[in-house]
C-alpha positions in Angstrom: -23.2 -30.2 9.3 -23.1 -26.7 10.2 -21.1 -23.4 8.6 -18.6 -21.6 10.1 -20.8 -19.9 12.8 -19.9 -20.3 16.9 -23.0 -19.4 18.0 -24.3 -22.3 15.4 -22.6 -24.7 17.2 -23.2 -23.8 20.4 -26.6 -23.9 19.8 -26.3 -27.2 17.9 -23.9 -29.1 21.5 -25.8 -27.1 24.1 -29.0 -24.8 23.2 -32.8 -26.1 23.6 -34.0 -28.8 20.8 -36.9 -26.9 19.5 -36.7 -22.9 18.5 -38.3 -20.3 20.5 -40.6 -19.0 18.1 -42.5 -22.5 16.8 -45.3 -23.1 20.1 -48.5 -21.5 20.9 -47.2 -20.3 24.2 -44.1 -18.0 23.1 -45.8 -16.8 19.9 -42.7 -15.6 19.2 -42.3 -13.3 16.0 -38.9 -14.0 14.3 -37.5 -10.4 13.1 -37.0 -10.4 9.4 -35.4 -7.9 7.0 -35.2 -7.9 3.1 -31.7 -9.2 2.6 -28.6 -9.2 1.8 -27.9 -5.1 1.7 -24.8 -4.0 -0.2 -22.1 -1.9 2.1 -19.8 -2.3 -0.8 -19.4 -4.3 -4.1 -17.8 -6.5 -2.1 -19.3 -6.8 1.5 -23.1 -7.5 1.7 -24.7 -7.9 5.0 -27.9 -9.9 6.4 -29.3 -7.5 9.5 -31.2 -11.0 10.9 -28.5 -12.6 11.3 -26.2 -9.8 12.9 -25.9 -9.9 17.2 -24.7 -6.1 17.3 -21.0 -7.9 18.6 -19.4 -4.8 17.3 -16.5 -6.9 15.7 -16.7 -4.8 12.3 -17.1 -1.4 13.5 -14.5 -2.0 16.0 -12.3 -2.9 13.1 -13.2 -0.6 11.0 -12.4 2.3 13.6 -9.6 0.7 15.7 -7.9 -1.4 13.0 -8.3 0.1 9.6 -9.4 3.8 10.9 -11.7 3.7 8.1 -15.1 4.7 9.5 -17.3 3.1 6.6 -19.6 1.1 8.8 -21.1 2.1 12.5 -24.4 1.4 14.5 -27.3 2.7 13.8 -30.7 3.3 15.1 -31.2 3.0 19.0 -32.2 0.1 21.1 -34.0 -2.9 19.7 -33.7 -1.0 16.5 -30.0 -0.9 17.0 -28.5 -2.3 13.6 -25.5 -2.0 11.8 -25.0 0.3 8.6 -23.1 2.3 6.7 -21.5 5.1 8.2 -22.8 8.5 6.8 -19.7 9.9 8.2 -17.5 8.6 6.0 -19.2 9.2 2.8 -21.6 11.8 3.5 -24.6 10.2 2.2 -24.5 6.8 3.2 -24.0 5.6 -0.6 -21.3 3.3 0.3 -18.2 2.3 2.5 -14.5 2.6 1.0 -11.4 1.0 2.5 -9.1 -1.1 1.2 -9.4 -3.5 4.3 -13.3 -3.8 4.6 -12.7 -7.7 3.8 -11.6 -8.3 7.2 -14.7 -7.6 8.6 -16.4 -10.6 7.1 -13.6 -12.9 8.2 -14.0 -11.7 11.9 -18.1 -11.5 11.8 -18.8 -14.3 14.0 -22.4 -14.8 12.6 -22.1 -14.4 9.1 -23.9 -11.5 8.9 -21.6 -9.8 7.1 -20.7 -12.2 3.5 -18.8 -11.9 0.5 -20.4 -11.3 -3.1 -17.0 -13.0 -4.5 -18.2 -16.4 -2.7 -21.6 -16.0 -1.1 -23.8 -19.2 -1.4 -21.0 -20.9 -3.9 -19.7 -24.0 -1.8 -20.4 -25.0 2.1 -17.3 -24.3 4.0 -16.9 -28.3 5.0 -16.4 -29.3 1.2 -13.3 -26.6 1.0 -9.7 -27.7 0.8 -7.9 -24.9 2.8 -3.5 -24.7 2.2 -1.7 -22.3 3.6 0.1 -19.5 1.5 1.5 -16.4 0.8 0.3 -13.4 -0.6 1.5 -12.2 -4.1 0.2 -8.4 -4.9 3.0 -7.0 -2.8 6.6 -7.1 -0.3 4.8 -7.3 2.6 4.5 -11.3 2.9 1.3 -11.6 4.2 0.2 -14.8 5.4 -3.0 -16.0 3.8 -5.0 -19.4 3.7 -6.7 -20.6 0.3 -9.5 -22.4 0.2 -10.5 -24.7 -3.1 -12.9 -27.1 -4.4 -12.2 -29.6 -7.0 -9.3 -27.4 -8.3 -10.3 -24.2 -8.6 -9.9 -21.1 -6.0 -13.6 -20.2 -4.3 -11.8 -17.7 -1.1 -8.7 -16.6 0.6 -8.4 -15.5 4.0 -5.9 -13.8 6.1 -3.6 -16.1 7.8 -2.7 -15.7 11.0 0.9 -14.6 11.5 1.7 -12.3 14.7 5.3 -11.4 13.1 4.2 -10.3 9.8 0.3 -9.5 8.7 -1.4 -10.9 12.3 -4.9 -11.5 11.4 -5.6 -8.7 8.4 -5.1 -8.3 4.7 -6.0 -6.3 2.3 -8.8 -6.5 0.0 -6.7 -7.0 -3.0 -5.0 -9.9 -1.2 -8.2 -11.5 -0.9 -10.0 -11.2 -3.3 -7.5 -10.7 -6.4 -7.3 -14.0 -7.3 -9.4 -14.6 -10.2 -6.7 -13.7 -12.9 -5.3 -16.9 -13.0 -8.1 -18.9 -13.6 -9.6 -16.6 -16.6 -10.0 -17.9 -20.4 -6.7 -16.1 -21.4 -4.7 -18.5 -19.2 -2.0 -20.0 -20.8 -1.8 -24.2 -20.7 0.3 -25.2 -23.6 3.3 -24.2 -25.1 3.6 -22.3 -28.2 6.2 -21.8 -31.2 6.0 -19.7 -34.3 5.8 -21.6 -37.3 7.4 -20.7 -40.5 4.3 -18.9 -41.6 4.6 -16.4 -38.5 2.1 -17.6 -36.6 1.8 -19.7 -33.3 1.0 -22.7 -32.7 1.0 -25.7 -29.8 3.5 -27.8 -29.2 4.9 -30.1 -27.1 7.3 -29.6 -23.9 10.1 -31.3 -25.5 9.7 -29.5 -29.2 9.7 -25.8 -27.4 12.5 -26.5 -25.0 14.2 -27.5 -28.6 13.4 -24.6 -30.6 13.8 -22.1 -27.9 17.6 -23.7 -26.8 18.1 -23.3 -30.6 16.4 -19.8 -31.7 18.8 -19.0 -27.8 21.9 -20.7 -29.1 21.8 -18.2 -32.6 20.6 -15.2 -30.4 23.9 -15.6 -28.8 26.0 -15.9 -31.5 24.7 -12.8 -33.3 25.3 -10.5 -30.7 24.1 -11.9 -26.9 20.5 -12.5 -25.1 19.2 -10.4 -22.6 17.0 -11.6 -19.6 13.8 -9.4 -18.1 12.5 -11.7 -14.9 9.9 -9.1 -13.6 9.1 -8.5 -10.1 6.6 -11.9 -9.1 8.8 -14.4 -9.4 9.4 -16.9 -6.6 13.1 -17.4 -5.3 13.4 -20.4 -6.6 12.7 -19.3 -9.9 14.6 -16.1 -9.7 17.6 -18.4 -8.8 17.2 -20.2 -11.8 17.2 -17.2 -14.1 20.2 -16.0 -12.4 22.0 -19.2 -12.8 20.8 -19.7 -16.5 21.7 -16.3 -17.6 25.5 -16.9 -16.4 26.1 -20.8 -17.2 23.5 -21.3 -20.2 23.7 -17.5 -22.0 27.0 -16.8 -20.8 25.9 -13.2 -19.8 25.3 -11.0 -16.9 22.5 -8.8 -18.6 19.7 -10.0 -16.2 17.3 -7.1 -14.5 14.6 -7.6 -12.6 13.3 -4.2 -12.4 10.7 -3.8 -15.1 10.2 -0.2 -13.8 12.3 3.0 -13.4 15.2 2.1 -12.4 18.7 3.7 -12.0 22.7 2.2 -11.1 22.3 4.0 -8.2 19.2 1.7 -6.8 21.6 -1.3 -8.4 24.5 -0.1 -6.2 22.3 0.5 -3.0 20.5 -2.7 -3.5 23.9 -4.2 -3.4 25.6 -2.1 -0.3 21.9 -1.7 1.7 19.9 -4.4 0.7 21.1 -7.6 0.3 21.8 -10.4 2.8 19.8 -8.2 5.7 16.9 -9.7 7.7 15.6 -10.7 11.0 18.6 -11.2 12.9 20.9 -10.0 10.0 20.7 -5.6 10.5 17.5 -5.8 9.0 14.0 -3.7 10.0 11.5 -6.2 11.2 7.5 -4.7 11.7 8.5 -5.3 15.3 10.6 -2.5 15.1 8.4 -0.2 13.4 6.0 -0.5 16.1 9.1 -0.2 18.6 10.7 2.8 17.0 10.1 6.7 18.4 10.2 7.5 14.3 9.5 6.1 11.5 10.3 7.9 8.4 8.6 7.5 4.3 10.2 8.2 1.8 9.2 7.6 -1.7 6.4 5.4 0.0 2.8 5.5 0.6 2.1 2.0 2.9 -1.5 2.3 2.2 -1.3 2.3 -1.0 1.8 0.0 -1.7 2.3 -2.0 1.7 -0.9 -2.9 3.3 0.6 -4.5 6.2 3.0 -1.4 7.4 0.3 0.9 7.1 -1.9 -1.2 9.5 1.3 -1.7 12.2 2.1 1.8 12.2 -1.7 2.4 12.6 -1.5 0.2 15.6 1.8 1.7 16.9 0.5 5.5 16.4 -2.5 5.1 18.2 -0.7 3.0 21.4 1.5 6.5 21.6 5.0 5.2 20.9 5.4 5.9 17.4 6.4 9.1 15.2 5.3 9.0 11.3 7.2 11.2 9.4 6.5 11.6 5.4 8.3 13.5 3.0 5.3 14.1 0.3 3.8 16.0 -1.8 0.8 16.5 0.1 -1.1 14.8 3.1 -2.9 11.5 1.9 -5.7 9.3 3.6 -3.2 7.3 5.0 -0.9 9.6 6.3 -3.9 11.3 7.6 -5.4 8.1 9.5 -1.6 7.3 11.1 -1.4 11.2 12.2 1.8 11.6 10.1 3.8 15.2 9.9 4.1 15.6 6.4 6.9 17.6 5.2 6.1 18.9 1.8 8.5 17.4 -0.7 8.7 18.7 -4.9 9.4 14.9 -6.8 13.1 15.4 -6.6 14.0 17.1 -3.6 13.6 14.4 -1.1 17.9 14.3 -0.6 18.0 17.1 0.5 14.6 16.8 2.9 16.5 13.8 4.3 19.6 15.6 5.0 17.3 18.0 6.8 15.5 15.7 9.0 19.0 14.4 10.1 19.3 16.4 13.1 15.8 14.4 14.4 17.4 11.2 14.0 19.2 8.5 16.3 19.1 5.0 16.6 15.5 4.6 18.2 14.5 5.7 14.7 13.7 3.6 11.2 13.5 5.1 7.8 12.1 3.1 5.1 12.4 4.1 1.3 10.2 2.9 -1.5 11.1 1.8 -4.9 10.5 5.1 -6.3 13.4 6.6 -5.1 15.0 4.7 -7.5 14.4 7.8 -10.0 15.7 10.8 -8.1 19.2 11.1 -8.2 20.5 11.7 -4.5 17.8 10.4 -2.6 19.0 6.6 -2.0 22.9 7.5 -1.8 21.1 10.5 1.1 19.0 7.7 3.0 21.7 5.2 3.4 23.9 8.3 4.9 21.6 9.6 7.1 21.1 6.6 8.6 24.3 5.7 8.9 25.5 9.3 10.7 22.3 9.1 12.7 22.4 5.0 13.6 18.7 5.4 12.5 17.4 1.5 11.0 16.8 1.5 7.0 14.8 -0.8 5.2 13.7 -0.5 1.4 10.3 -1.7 0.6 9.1 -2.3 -2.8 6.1 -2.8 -4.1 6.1 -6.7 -5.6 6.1 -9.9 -4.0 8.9 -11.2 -5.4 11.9 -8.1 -5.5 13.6 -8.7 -2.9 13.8 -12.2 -3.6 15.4 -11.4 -7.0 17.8 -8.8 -5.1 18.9 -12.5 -2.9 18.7 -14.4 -6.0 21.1 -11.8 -8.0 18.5 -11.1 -10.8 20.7 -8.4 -11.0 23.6 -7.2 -13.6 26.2 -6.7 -10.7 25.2 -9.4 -8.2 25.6 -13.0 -7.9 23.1 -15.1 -5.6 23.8 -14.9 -2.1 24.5 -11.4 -2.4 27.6 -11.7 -4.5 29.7 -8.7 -6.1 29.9 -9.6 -9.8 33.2 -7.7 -9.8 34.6 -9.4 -7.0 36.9 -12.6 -8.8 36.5 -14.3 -5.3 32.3 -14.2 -5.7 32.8 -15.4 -9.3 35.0 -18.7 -8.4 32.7 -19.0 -5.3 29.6 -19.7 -7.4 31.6 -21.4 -10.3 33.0 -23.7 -8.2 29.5 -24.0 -6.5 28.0 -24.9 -9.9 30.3 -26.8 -11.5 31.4 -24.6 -14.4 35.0 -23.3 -15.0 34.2 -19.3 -15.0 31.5 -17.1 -14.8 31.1 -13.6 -17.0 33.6 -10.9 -15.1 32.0 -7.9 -16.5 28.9 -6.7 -15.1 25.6 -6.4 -17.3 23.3 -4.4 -18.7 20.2 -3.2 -16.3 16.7 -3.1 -18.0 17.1 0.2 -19.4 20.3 -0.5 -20.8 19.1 -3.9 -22.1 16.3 -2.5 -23.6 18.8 0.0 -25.5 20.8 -2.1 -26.9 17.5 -4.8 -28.5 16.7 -1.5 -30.4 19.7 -0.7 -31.4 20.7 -4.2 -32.4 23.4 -4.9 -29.8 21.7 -7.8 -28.5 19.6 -10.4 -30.8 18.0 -12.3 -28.3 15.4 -11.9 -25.3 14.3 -14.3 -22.2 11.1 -12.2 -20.8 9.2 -12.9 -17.9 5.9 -11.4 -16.5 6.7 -8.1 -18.0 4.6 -5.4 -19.0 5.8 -3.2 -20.9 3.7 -0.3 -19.5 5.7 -0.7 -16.3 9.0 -0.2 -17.8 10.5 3.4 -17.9 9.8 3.7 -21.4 6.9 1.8 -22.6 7.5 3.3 -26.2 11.0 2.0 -26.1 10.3 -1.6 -24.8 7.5 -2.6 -27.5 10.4 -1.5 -29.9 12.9 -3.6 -28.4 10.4 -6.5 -28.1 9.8 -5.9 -31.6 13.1 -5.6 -33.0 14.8 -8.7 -31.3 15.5 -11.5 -33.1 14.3 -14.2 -31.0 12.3 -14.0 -27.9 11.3 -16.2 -25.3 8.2 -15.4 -22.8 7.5 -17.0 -19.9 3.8 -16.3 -18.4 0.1 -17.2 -16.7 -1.9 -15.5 -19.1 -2.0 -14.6 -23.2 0.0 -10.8 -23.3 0.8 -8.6 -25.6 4.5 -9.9 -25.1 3.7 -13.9 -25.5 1.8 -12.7 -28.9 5.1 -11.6 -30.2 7.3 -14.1 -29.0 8.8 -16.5 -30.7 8.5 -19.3 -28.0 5.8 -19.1 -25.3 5.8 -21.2 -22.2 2.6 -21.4 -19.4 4.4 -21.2 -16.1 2.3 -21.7 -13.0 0.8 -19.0 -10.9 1.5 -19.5 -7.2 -1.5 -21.6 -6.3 -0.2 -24.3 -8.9 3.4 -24.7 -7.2 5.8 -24.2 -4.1 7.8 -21.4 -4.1 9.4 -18.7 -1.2 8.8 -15.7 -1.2 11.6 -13.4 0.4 9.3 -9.6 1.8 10.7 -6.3 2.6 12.1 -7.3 6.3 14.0 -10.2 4.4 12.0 -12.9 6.6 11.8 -16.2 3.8 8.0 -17.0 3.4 7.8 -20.3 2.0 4.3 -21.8 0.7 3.5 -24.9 -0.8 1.0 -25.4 -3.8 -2.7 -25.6 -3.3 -3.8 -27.1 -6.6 -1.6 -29.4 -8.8 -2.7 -28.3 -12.7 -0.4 -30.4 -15.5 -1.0 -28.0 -18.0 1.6 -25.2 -16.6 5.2 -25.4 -14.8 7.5 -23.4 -12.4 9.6 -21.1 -14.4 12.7 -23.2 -13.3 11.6 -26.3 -14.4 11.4 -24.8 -18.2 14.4 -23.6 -17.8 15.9 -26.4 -16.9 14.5 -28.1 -19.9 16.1 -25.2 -22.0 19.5 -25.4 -20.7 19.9 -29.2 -21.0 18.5 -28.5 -24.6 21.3 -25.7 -25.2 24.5 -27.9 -23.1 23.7 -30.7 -26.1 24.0 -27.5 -28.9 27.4 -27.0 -27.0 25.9 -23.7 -25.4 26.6 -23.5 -21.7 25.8 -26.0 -18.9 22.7 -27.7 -17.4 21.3 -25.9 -14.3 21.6 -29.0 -12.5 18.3 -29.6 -10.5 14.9 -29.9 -11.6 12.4 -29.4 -8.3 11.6 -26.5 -6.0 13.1 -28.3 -3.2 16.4 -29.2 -5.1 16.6 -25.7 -6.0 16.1 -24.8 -2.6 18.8 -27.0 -1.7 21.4 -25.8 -4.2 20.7 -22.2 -2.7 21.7 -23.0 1.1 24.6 -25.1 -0.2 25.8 -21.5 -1.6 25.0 -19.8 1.0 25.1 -15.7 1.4 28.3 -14.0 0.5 31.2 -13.8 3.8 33.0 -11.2 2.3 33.0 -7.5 2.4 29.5 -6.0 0.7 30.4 -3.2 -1.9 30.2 0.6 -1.6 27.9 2.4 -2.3 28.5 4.0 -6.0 29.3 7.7 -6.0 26.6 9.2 -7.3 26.5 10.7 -10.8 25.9 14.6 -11.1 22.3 15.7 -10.5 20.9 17.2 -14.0 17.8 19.0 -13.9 15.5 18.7 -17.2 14.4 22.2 -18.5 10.6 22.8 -18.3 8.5 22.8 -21.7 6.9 26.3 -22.3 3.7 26.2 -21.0 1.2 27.0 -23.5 -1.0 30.1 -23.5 -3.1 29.6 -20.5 -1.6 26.6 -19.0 1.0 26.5 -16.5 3.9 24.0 -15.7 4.6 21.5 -12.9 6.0 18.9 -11.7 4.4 14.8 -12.0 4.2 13.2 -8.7 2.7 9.7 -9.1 2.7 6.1 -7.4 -0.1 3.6 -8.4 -2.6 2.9 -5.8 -3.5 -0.3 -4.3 -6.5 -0.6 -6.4 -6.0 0.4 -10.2 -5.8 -1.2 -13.4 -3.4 -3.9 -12.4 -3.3 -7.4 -14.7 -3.3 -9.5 -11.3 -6.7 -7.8 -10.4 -8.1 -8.8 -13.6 -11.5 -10.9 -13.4 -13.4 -9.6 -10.4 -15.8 -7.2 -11.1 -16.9 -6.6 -7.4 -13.2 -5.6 -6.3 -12.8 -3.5 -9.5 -15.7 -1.4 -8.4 -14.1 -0.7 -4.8 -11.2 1.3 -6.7 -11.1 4.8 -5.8 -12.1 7.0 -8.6 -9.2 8.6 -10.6 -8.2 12.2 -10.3 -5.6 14.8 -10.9 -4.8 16.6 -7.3 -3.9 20.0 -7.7 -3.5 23.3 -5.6 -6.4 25.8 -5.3 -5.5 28.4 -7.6 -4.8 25.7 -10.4 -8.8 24.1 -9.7 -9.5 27.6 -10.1 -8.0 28.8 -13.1 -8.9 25.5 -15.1 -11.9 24.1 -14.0 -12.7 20.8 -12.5 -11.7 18.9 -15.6 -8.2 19.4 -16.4 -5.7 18.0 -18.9 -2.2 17.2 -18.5 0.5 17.2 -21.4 4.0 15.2 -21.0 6.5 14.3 -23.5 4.5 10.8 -24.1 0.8 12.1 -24.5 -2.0 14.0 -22.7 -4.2 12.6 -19.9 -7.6 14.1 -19.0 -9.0 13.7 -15.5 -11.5 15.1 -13.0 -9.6 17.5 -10.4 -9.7 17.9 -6.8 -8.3 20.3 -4.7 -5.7 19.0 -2.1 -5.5 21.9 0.6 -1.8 21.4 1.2 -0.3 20.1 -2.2 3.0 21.7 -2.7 3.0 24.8 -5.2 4.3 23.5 -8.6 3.0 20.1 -8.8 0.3 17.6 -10.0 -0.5 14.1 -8.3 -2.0 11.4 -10.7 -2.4 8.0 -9.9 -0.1 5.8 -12.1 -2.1 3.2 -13.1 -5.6 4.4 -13.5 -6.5 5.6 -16.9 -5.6 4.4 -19.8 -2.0 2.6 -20.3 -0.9 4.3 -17.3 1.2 7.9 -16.8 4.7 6.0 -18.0 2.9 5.2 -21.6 0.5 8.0 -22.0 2.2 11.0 -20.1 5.5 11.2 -18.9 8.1 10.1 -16.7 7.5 10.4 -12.7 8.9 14.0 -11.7 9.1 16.0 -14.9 7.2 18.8 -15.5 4.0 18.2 -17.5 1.0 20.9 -18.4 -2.1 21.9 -17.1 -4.6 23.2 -19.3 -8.3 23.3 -19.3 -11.4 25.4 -19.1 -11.9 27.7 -15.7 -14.9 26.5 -13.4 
């Protein structure tokens, strides 16, 4: 059998039976190079087998506008390389695409260290799925052997991805099949230690260590950002008919009531078809504005259609930042330089530009700056300008739908509305539903510390995500009875009182709903015994609790029952809520800067490659990550040197700095997730002021 080459089997249904280069009259010398040469970590090529097609370097110039591989050499010589352009000395290629260029190489010239020589492509398995490290919804295709993951590849989907991912969605995989995976469940014994146990005996102990939670004061519920919809629908529903509560949060970041509210007003129920922004309308709109977003970093696949938009001449990119980035650069954006907290009021300026040919699309960090989301969703609704909000995991807007939130209902539901309350009552069979809307993450959090609440449901949560790292260990820690759902051992499961292994997505169906709001369904790729969706748990919980007289059954047990139960509901007819007046703006005094330091402000976002959990266990995509560094103005590199350290209210961070030529006066950038526990645990919250100190160069 042959590979996956098209010149192979052309040769093999229609070329000569014997080679070229084996008789006495062609003499024939086969060229020959010492093989394979590493572009990257990750990308290794074989110069015999390459037929100069140009595929990769028209990718990487065309497509990704990374220049990290060109031809080199001149005529027979001609070969491809690595472009000295891009790195100055040829020591390496950096993009966070360069994966698609061994997908497209037609030869395999161009391999993979991830799966190079590990399994013939004729004894693979491929299914069809849907990428998890982000909202985008990129359709990918994974290919396994006797139960375990060997590749992914981008799926071809002309509404959503096309034919490209990113690196991290192909080769990220890895963390769910590590030796810290999770494939039993777990109670504490009387001792204080955990232990293995059966299904049945920790849906038991967790309904009953839930049913005393709730008597003693109430049980919160953290769901994190990955879940499916499916499963976010079942927390939703479990919170309100098992727990009897509405404090479910999704958000295990910064978060604020006014994201709540405009998630509520802005967000929910749009789509294709439904007032929603598709990526056919980014690459049909005269402007598209960013706002608290950086789509190389956290949304491969709009970076790469504005790329293509840009460079066919139709398209505007327009980025309120602090300072020009590598993707801004490579889509020819107009940057208009943006202090971490004044992007309100750089929105109210760009009004004027504005009309309904135009799309503005706001990241989940806005979230933190009071103004800024209350500002978007008024431009664009005095300008007729399109808005879309894109955050930065698979599975948030899903839980937005799902009403993994403390003041929505599934289907896009007003909690305070009576109507959406008997409307999903009715729907699921129970008499009433909580009126009063909950308590958000933050608040949550709160009131575990201060003993308001004695009970926790926690899912997929780290707590060096959450706005105060600090705080949520406490809370974790001072809860009476917790219950963690999760792939891998954590920090949270080791505390918990009850620990269940839920499936990653390869090991079940699920839908994923992406920023546009187009559903992405998938079905599982490997079927592993040992782990179960989140729903189905927590199924086996509520049944546990209805028999403790605690609430009712969720009343399906299957993805697809689930699935049903959902478009039985349907989305909500009646009028969405307002927008919440926003609460007064209050400005944090700056620390003294100590002698020979000076103050400025945090800017921050992670980056696509960092010290994520779900990038865990590949060391070849770990060493594509861009090296971490504090960007700061001229006169700052000057006056402390080119290794600097920064002091917040949490901690001090030391990092290599660069210079950024147009940074705004008066702030820092740092990547989020780089160093250490990340900025939230070790220096401060995004946009307050932190200190530079550090010897001059």
């Amino acid at each position: 059998k042959g590979g996956e080459c098209p010149l192979q089997n052309q040769a093999m249904s229609n070329g000569r039976g014997e080679s070229r280069f084996s008789d006495d009259r062609n003499r024939g010398v086969k060229r020959t190079f010492p093989k394979p040469i590493n572009l990257s970590p990750t990308v290794l090529l074989d110069r015999e087998r390459c037929i100069v097609c140009q595929r990769c370097t028209r990718f990487a110039d065309e497509i990704a506008g990374d220049p990290f591989i060109e031809l080199l050499e001149r005529g027979a010589q001609q070969q491809i390389g690595i472009s000295i352009s891009s790195t100055g000395d040829a020591s390496g290629f950096t993009s966070y695409f360069s994966g698609n260029v061994i997908q497209i190489c037609p030869v395999g010239a161009l391999t993979s260290e991830q799966y190079r020589f590990r399994s013939r492509p004729f004894d693979l398995v491929s299914t069809p799925g849907v990428a998890e490290h982000d909202g985008c919804g990129s359709a990918i295709r994974i290919d396994h052997r006797r139960g375990k993951v060997l590749r992914r590849q981008s799926g071809n989907d002309p509404a959503v991805n096309e034919e490209w991912i990113t690196d991290k969605d192909r080769f990220a995989f890895a963390y769910a099949q590590g030796d810290d995976r999770l494939t039993y469940p777990q109670v504490r014994d009387d001792d204080g230690s955990l232990r293995p146990a059966s299904w049945p005996e920790a849906f038991t102990v967790a309904a009953r260590g839930l049913a005393a939670a709730k008597q003693a004061g109430g049980v919160g519920v953290l769901t994190g950002g990955r879940l499916s919809v499916e499963d976010a629908y079942a927390y939703s529903k479990f919170a309100r008919v098992a727990l009897g509560t509405n404090d479910i949060d999704f958000r295990a970041r910064p978060l604020s009531a006014e994201e709540a509210s405009f998630l509520a007003s802005s967000v929910a129920l749009t789509g294709p078809g439904a007032g929603g922004v598709t990526y056919d309308d980014l690459e049909s709109a005269t402007k598209v504005v960013l706002v608290g977003l950086e789509p190389e970093d956290e949304a491969g696949a709009i970076f790469l259609r504005l790329r293509k938009s840009v460079l066919a001449g139709g398209t505007e990119v327009i980025s309120l930042a602090p300072y020009t980035t590598r993707g801004l650069r490579k889509v020819s954006a107009r940057v208009v330089p943006t202090v971490p907290g004044d992007e309100a009021a750089g929105l109210d300026d760009l009004a004027g530009e504005l009309d309904a040919s135009c799309v503005v699309l706001v990241g989940e960090r806005l979230a933190t700056i009071p103004g800024a989301l209350s500002a978007a969703a008024a431009v664009a609704a005095s300008t007729g300008a399109r808005l879309a909000w894109v955050p930065r995991r698979a599975g948030d807007r899903g839980a937005v739908e799902a009403g993994c939130l403390p003041n929505l209902l599934p289907g896009g539901r007003p909690v305070a509305e009576a109507g959406a309350r008997i409307d999903v009552a009715a729907a699921w069979g129970v008499d009433a539903l909580p009126e009063a809307e909950g308590r958000d993450a933050d608040a949550i959090v709160a009131a575990l510390g201060a003993g308001e609440l004695d009970g926790l449901v926690i899912a997929g949560v780290d707590p060096d995500d959450t706005a105060d790292p600090a705080a949520t260990r406490a809370a974790i820690a001072a809860s009476g009875f917790v219950v963690a759902f999760d792939v891998r051992s954590t920090e949270v499961t080791d505390v918990a009182d009850v620990v269940f292994p839920v499936a990653p997505t390869t090991d079940k169906s699920g839908t994923f709903v992406n920023w546009e709001g187009r559903v992405r369904p998938w079905e599982a790729a490997l079927r592993n015994p040992a782990s179960l969706p989140e729903l189905r748990a927590l199924v086996g919980i509520s049944e546990e609790l209805a028999q403790l007289g605690q609430g009712s059954p969720l009343g399906f047990r299957t993805v697809d029952e689930a699935r049903a139960e959902m478009a039985q509901l349907g989305p909500w007819d009646g009028a969405r809520p307002a927008l919440a007046p926003l609460a007064k703006k209050t400005t944090k005094k700056a620390a003294k800067a100590p002698k020979g330091g000076v103050t400025v402000a945090l800017a921050t976002w992670k980056q696509l490659l960092d010290n994520g959990s779900l990038q865990d266990g590949d060391k070849y995509l770990k060493a594509t990550a861009r090296t971490p560094v504090a960007l700061v103005t001229r006169a700052v590199y000057d006056a402390h040197g080119p290794t600097i350290t920064l002091t917040g209210d949490r901690g001090s961070v030391t990092l290599p700095a660069e210079i950024a030529d147009d940074l705004v006066d008066g702030v820092v950038w740092v990547p989020a997730n780089s160093v250490g526990n990340g900025v939230l645990a070790d220096l401060a919250s995004p946009g307050t002021a932190v200190t530079i100190t550090g010897g001059a160069s």
